[in-house]
C-alpha positions in Angstrom: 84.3 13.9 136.4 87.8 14.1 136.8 89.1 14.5 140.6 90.1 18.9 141.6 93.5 19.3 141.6 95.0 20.7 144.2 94.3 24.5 144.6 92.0 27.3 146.2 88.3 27.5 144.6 85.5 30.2 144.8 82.3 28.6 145.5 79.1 29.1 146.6 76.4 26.6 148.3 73.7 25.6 145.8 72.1 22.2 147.6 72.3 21.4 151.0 70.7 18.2 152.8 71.0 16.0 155.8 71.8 12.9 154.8 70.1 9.5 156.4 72.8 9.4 158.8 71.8 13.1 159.9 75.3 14.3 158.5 75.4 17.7 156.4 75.6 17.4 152.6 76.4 20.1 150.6 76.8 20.9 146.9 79.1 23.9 145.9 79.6 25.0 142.5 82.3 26.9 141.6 82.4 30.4 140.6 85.5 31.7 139.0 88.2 30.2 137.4 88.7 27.0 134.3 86.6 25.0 136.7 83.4 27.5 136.7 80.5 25.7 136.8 81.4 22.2 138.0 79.9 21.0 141.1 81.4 19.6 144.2 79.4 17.3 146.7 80.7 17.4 150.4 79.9 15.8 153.5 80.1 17.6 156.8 83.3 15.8 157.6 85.1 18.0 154.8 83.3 21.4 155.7 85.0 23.4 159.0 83.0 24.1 161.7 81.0 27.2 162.3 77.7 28.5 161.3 77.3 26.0 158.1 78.6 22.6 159.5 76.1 23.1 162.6 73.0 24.4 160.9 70.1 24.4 162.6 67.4 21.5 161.4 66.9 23.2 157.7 69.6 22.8 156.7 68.6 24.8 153.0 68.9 28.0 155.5 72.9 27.8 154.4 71.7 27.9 150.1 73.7 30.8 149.0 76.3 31.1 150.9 79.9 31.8 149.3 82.5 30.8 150.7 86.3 29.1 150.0 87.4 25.2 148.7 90.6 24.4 149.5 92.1 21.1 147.8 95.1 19.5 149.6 96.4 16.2 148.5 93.2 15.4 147.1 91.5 16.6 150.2 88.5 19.0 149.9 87.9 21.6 152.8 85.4 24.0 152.3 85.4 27.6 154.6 82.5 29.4 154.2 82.6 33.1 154.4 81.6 34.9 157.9 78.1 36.7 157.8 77.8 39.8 159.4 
C-alpha cells in the first residue's frame, strides 16, 4: 500500500491490541474520502493521549470509536473524538 499523503482523515477504530511490548495498537479505517476503506495500523506512540492511548487492560473497549488522522510529513497522529 502506498504511504497517506499528507492531509486530514475521518476514521474510526476497527482493531485494537496490546502488543508484546504492552504498547497500544490500533487499526483505523477510514471513512470518507478517495481513501475510504483503506486501513491504517498505529502504535500508541502516534495516537495523543487521552481516553484511547491509556485504555484500561481491554484494550477492544476503544472498537468503534471515530475520531481524526492527521498526516504531517509523513507523520500519522490520530485524535479520537471526546465521549460524552
Amino acid at each position: 500500500m502506498t504511504p497517506l499523503p499528507d492531509g486530514t482523515y475521518d476514521v474510526i477504530v476497527v482493531e485494537a491490541e496490546r502488543g508484546s511490548d504492552g504498547e497500544l495498537e490500533i487499526d483505523l479505517a477510514i471513512t470518507l474520502g478517495p481513501r475510504r476503506g483503506d486501513v491504517i495500523r498505529l502504535r500508541g506512540r502516534h495516537v495523543e493521549r487521552g481516553e484511547v492511548a491509556s485504555t484500561p487492560e481491554d484494550p477492544t473497549a476503544v472498537l468503534g470509536v471515530p475520531g481524526t488522522l492527521w498526516v504531517r510529513g509523513g507523520q500519522p497522529t490520530f485524535r479520537p473524538e471526546a465521549r460524552p
